[in-house]
N, C-alpha and C positions, 0 to 999 in steps of 0.2 A: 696559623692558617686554619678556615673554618672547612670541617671537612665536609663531602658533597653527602646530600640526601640520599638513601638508597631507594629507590622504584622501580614497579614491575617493569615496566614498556617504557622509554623514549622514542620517537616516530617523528624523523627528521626528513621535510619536505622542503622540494623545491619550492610551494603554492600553496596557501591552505587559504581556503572561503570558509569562514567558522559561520557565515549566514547571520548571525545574530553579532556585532552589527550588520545589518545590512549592508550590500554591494562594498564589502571590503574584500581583496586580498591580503595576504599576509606572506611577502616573499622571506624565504631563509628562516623557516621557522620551526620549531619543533613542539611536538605535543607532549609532557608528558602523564603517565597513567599509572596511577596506584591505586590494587583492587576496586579495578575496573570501572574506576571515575579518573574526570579528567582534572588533574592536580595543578597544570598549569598552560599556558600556550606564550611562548617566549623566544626571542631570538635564538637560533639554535647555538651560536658563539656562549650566548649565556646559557641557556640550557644545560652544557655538558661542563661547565663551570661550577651550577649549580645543584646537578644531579647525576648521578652513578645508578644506572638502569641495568637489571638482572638483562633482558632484552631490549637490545640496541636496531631499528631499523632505519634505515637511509634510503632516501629517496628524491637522488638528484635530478630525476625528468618527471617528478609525479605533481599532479593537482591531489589533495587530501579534501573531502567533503564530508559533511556528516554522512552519515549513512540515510540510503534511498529511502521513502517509507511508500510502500504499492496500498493507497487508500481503500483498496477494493478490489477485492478478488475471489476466486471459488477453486480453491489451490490445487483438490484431487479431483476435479474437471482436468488437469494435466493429462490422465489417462485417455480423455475424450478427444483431443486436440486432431482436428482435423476431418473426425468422423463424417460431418453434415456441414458443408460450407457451401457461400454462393446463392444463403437463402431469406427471406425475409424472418425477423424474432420471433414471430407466432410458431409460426411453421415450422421455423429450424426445431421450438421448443416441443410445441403437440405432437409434430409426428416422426418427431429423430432423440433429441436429448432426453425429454423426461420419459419415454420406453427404454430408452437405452438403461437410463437412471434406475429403474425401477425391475430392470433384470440383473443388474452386475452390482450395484453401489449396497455396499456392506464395510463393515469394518476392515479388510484386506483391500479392500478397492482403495478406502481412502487412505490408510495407510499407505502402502505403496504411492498413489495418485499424488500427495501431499508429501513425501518424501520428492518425487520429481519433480514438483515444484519448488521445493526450499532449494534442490542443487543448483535449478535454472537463477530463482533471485537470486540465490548467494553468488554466484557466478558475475550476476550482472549490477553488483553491489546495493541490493535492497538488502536492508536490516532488519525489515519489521513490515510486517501485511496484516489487512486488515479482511479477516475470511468471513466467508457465509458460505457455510456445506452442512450437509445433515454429518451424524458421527463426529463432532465438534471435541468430543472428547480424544479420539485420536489425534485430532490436527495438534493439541494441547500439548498430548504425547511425543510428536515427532519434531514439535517445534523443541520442547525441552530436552529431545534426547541430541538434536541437532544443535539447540545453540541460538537459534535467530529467535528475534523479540514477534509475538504476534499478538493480534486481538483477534482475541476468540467470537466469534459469532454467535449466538444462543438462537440459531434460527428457528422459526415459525410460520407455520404453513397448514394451508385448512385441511389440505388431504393427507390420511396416511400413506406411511411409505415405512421401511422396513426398519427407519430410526425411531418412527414414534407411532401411534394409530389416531390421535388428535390433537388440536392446541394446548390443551392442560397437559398430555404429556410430554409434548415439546418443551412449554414453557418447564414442567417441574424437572426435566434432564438437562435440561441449560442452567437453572439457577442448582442445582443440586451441584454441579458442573464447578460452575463459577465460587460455591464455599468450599472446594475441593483447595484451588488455586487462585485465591483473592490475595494473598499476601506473596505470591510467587513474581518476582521483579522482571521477571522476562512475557508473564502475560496479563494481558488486563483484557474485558470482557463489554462485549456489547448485546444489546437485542437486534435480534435480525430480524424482523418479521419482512418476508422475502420482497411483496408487492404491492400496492391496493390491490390487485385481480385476482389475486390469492387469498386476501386475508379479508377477513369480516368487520365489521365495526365491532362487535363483541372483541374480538380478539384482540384487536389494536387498541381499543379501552384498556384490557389486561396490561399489556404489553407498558403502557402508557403510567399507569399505577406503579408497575415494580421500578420501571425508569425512574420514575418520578423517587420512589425512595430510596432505590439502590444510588443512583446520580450518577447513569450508566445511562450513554449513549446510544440511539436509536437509527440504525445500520439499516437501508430500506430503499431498491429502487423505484425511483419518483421520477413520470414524467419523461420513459425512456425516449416513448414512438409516439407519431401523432394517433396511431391506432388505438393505445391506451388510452388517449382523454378521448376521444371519442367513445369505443364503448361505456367508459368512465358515466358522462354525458347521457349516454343512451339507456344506462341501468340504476344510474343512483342520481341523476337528476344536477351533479355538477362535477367539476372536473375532478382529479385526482387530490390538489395539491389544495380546493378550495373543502373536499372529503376529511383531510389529515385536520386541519386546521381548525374545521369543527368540530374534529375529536381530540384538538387539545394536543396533536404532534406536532404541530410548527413551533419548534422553538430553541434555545441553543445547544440542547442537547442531537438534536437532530443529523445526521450523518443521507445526505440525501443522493442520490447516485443515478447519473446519466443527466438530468435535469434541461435534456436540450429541447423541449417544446415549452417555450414560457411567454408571459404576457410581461408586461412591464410593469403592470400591478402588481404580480406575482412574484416579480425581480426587488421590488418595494419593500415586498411583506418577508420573501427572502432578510433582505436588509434590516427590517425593524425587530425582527424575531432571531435576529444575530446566527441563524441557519449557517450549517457549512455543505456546502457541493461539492460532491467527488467528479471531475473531468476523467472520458474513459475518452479519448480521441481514438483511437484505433479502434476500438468497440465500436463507436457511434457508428465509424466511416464504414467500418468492413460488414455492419447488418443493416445499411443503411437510414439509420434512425433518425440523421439530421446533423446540424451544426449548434452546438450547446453555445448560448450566450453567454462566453465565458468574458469579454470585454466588461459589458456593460455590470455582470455581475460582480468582477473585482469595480470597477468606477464607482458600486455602490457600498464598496469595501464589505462585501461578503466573504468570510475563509472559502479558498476554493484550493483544494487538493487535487491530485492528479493518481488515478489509478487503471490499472489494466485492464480488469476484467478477468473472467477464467481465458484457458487457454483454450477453450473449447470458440472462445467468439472474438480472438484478437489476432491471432493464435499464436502469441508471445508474450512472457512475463517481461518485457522488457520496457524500465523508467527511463531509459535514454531514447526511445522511442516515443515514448507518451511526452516527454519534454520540449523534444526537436517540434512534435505535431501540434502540441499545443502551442507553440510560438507563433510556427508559421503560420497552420487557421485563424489565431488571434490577428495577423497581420493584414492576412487576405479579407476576414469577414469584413476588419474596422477598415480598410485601405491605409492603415496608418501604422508603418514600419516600427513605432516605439510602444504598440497596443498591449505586447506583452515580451516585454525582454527578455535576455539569460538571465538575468540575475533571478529575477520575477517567477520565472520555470523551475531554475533549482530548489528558491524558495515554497512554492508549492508540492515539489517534490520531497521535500524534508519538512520544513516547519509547522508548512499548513497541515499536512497531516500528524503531525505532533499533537499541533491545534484542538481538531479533530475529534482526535479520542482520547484530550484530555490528560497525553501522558507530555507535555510540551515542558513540564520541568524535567525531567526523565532523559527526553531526546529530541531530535529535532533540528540543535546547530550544535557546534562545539563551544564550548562554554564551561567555564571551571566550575566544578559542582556535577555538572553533566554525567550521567555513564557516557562512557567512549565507545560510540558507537559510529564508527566513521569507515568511511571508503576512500581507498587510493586509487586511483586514476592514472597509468603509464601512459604520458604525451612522448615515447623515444621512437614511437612509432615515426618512420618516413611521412605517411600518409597524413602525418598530425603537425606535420612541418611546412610553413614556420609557425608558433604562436606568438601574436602578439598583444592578445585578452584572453587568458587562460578560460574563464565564465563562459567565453563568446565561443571559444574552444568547446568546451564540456558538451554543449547543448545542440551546438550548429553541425560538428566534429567526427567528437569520439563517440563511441557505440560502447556498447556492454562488453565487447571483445575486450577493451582497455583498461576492464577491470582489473586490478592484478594484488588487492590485499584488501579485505573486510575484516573490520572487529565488532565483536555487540558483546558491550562489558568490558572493555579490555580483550576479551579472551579474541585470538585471533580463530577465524574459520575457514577463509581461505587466502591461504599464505602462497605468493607467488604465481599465484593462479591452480592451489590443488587444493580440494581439499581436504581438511583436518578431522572434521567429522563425520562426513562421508565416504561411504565404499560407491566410487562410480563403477566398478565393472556388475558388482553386485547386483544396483540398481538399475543398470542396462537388462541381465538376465531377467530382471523382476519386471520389469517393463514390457520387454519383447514376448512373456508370458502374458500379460495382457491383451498385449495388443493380436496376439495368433488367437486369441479366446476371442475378444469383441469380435473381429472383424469374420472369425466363423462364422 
């Protein structure tokens, strides 16, 4: 008799969508995981035929997905959440956010700020965010001492502020940043240069060289409000995204964010220059920025991700949110019910941003080779009864509440819905310290 393999994790599911292939489920199946890749995916009857796992978990009412990836975000804006709502982007930003920013935001701001962000994703089974915040070396810190996978931001911006005093020393604290932790498998590293409004053509030149040689991603909102291509228009003579283009940033490495005022040419050149677009639906809706052409964009098979936002302008880190809204806008814009399906949403919600930022062999879907990076999903809820398309479930359904186990690596971080790496009461006291400070 051949005896069974020994591995760390088996992770025995009612459901698993591995994504990759596409629009599969996989009933009665089990994952399993040894240092923190995934070694197999196979009938769970064979599974435990075939392997003797140190940790055994069962999960007879769960859908298992990869794990969420939030394309875009500003993690210790967590602390801000709430502050200035109800107002147009300029103005929430000129005369609430960036004063606010510019008195409190330090390395304990974002610390904390960026620790209540990884508890809300991990909570809501996001594995992996893709930030832009100043102090990018903390998020780096709190992501590693917590556990979740993130891409780091190397943000850039023309005005100082109390992380750098100009572009050169933004840029030298992000790449100093990034040879700190370039071979560290839980982060990988983009350039933020924050806006065109912000940033100069000198600077996005820079920016564009080191990209170019690093072969690292250009993280950059384009294209939020009709407001930006208008002033765009009114001070440099053409739009935003016709600006980038002649400096050489429209291209696959490009990470473009909100992208809802577009031309059809623009959706085109999207398309030929292999671009990927970050969808922020609850962003757009809640600052009123518009309805991102996210239809026509996939029909022209552009990577299109799905991301939040800080929590300052959504005012939730929440991918079951942004999935459910991307469905339905895609529905209402196109008038046509099949414009963007479940499958289609969760796929943007994991793979395209895999895509993205390039880490898509890394994570993404479940796939043997892959780190196991995956989310479990409790369907024993009443309120999720009956299912009979688990997918159609995930995205229409369940909410983040039904999160109920994330892993990144293997390693588990929240187990049954607690979790493993984090002190919640702690972070509660550190919170409610800010918040009696700001709102002084």
């Amino acid at each position: 008799m051949v005896s069974s393999e020994v591995i760390d994790t088996l992770i025995e599911a009612r459901w698993i969508a591995p994504v990759e292939p596409a629009e599969i489920v996989l009933q009665d199946h089990a994952i399993a995981i040894d240092k923190g890749i995934i070694k197999a995916i196979l009938p769970t009857e064979q599974a435990n035929l075939q392997f003797k796992a140190r940790q055994q978990v069962t999960l007879n009412n769960h859908l298992v997905i990869p794990g969420l990836i939030n394309l875009h975000t500003h993690a210790a804006m967590s602390l801000l959440r709430g502050l200035a709502d109800d107002l147009p982007l300029m103005e929430w930003l000129n005369n609430h956010i960036w004063p606010a920013e510019s008195r409190y935001v330090d390395e304990s701001f974002v610390l904390d700020g960026t620790r209540l962000a990884c508890a809300e994703m991990l909570a809501g089974g996001i594995t992996c965010f893709n930030d832009m915040y100043f102090f990018p070396e903390v998020t780096a810190e709190v992501a590693l001492e917590i556990g979740i996978r993130a891409a780091i931001g190397m943000i850039v911006i023309d005005f100082p502020t109390r992380y750098a005093c100009d572009a050169e020393d933004y840029l030298a604290k992000g790449l100093a940043l990034r040879d700190k932790y370039q071979h560290n498998q839980n982060l990988s590293f983009c350039f933020a240069p924050h806006a065109p409004y912000t940033v100069s053509d000198k600077v996005f030149s820079s920016v564009l060289t080191y990209a170019e040689q690093l072969n690292l991603p250009i993280h950059v909102h384009l294209h939020e409000t009709q407001d930006e291509v208008n002033i765009s228009l009114e001070t440099k003579g053409l739009r935003p995204i016709d600006r980038l283009h002649k400096l050489g940033l429209i291209g696959p490495n490009l990470i473009a964010v909100h992208m809802v005022h577009l031309t059809d040419n623009e959706i085109i050149l999207m398309q030929q220059q292999n671009c990927n677009v970050v969808h922020c639906p609850s962003s757009n809706l809640k600052l009123a920025s518009g309805f991102a052409p996210i239809t026509d964009l996939l029909n022209h098979g552009v990577n299109v991700g799905l991301g939040t936002d800080g929590a300052a302008s959504n005012n939730r880190l929440d991918m079951f949110e942004e999935m459910r809204l991307a469905a339905l806008l895609a529905k209402a814009e196109s008038g046509r019910p099949d414009a963007l399906t479940a499958h289609k949403a969760l796929q943007m919600a994991t793979l395209n941003g895999a895509r993205a930022l390039g880490i898509n062999t890394i994570t993404g879907s479940l796939v043997v080779g892959k780190s196991a990076d995956i989310t479990a999903v409790d369907f024993s809820d009443i309120n999720l009864s009956p299912c009979y398309d688990p997918i159609s479930h995930l995205v229409y359904t369940a909410g983040r509440e039904h999160v109920s186990h994330v892993w990144v690596n293997g390693r588990m971080l929240l187990d049954n819905r607690h979790f493993t790496t984090l002190d919640k009461l702690e972070l509660h006291h550190r919170v409610a310290s800010w918040q009696q400070r700001i709102a002084s």
